[in-house]
N, C-alpha and C positions, 0 to 999 in steps of 0.2 A: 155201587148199588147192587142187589141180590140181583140175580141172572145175567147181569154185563158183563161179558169176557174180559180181561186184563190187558192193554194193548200190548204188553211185552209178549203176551202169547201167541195175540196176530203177529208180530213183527216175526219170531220164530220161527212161526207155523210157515211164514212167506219166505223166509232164507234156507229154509232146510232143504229143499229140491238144487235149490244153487250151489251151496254146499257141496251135494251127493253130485252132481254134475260133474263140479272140481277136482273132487275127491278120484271119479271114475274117468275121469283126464287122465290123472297125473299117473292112473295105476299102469292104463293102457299106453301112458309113453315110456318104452323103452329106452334104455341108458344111451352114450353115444360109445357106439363100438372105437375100441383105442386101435389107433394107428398101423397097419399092418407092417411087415417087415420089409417088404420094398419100398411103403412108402417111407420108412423111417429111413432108408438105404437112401431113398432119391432124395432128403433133406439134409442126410450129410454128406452124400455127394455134391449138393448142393452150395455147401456153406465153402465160403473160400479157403482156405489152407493158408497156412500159415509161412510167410517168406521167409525161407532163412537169412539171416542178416548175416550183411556183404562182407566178406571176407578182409581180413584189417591186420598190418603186421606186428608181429609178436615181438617183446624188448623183453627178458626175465633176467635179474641179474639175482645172485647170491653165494656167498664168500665160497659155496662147494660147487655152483654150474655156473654156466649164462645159456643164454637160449637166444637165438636170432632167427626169425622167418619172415622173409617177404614176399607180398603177391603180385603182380601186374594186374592194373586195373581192369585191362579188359574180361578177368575169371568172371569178373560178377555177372558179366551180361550173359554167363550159361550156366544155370543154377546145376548142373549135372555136374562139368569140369569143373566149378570148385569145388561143390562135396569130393569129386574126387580128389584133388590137390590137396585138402585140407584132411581128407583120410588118411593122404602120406607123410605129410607132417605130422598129424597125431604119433601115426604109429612111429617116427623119429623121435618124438619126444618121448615117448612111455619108454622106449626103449633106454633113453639116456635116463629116464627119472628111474626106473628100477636100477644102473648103476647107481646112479645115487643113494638111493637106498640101502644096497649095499655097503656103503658106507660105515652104514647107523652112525654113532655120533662123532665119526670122523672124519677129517677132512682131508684131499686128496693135496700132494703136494702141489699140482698145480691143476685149476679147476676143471671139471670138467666141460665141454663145449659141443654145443648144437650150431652149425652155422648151416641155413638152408637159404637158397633162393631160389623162387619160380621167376621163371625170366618169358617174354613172348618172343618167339621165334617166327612167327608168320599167323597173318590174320587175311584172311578174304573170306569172300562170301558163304562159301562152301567150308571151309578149315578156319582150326585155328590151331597151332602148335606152339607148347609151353614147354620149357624146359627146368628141370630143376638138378640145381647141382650144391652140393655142399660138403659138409665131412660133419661126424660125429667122433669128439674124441672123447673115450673113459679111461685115459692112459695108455702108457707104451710108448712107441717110438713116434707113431703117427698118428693121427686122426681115420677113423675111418671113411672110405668115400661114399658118399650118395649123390645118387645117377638115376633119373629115371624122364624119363618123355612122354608126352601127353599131346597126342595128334586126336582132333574132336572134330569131328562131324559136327558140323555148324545150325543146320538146318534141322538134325536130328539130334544134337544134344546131347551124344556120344560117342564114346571111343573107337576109333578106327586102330585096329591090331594086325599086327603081321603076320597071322594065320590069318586074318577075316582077308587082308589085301591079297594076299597069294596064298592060296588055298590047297595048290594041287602041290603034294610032298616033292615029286619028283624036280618042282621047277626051284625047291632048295638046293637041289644038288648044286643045281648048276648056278646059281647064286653064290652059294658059299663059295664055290672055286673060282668064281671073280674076288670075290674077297679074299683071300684064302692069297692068292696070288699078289693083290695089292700090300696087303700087310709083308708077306716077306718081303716083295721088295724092300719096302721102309724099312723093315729090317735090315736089310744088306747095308742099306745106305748109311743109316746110323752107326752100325758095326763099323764099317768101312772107313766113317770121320772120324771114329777115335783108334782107329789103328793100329789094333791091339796084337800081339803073336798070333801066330797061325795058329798054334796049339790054342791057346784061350778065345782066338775066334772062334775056330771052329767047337768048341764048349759052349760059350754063348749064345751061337747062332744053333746050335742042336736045342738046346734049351728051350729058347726060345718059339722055334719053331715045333716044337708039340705044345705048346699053350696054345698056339695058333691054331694047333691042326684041333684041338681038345676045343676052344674055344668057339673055330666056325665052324662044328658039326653040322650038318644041313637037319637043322631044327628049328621052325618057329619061335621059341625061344631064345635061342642063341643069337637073334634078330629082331627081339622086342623093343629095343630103343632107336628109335629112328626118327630122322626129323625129314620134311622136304624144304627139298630144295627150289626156289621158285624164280619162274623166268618173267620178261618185265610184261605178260599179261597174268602173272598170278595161278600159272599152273606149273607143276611140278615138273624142273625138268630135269632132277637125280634125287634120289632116297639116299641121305646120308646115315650109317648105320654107326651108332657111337656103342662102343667097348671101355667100360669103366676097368682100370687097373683092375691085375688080376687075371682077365678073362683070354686075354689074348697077348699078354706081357707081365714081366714082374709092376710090382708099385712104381718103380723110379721110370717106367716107362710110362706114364698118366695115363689120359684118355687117349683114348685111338679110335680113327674113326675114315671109312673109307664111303665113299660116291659112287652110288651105280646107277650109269646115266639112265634114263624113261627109254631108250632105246632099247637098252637088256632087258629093264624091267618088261614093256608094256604087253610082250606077248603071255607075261604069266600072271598079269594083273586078272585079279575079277571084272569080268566084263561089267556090274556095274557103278565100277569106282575109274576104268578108263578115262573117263571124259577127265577125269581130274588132272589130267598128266598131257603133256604136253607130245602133239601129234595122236590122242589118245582120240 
């Protein structure tokens, strides 16, 4: 009918303030600010890490190596000692697979050989001690040896070393000349059972004895492999120091390895790794 407004134009005229309402909402909300960097820091600190899985021994056979590694069970239960255990293995291996390589496409007359084992020497509360010993051979007469010791702070979940355990240089000195002493002897004695002339004795025992003397220089190093020795309430009561061929004899003398009781040690221990040691 002439003058009646169209209802679609009321209904319009009534939503267009609602609208503009919405519209002036939506301008005045701000976006949501992204995530700042510590908080993205404290959500992946947050997120758990991922477990490295438990260490499991190694079988590799093929017509130009073989490969053998074993672990003791208890590595798992410190995720520290077996990364590290399993870092000395690697590096055993690469070492042998670059012989191999060397090869290129030939084959060695008799295979090449990884034999490694970590072995557990002592577990209590406070320590745990792993030993690992094996040989790698890429040819020659013998295999070569591998020696290495793994003394781990239990509670801390890593490595106790023979610089961290006795710290003051000077108390090497006198270390070494307990050892230094123990080894000739065994030397004398060995010499002495196979009974050889004067003249070749005394060649082999001169010989022998500057490996010894080159060997137990009073250096933390020269004293890096060491195992304790434990008495029956589980503290230490001598540091046995192992010398892989080589270090302090020729190869046909093997390992070597002397005891220096917690009595010599305890005055140069770090005061506080003491309590570990018996009368400490």
């Amino acid at each position: 009918m002439p003058g009646k407004e169209p209802a679609v134009s009321r209904v319009a005229c009534l939503l267009l303030p609602v609208v503009l309402l919405l519209a002036l909402a939506a301008c005045r909300r701000e976006p949501a600010a992204p995530p700042s960097a510590p908080d993205r820091a404290a959500a992946t600190a947050a997120a758990p890490a991922a477990a490295a899985p438990p260490l499991q021994d190694v079988v590799e056979r093929d017509p130009r190596y073989l490969i053998g590694i074993s672990y003791p069970p208890v590595a798992n239960r410190y995720p520290g000692l077996a990364a590290a255990l399993e870092a000395y293995a690697d590096a055993a291996r690469e070492e042998l697979m670059q012989a191999v390589a060397g090869l290129g496409e030939g084959r060695p007359s008799a295979p090449y050989d990884l034999s490694l084992a970590f072995s557990e020497l002592a577990v209590t509360p406070q320590l745990v001690a792993i030993a690992a010993d094996g040989s790698s051979y890429t040819g020659g007469a013998h295999g070569n040896p591998l020696l290495a010791r793994f003394v781990w702070l239990a509670q801390q979940d890593r490595q106790l070393t023979a610089a961290e355990l006795i710290p003051d240089p000077r108390a090497w000195r006198q270390i070494a000349g307990y050892v230094r002493e123990q080894l000739l002897t065994a030397l004398s004695q060995r010499v002495d059972a196979d009974a050889p002339p004067p003249a070749e004795r005394a060649e082999i025992v001169g010989n022998a004895s500057r490996m010894i003397d080159e060997g137990t220089a009073p250096e933390p190093e020269n004293f890096a492999q060491f195992e304790p020795v434990l008495d029956g309430d589980g503290r230490i009561r001598a540091l046995r120091f192992v010398f892989p061929p080589y270090q302090v004899g020729p190869y046909a003398d093997g390992v070597q390895t002397v005891e220096v009781p917690a009595e010599v040690l305890l005055p140069k221990i770090a005061p506080q790794y003491r309590a570990l040691f018996a009368g400490g």
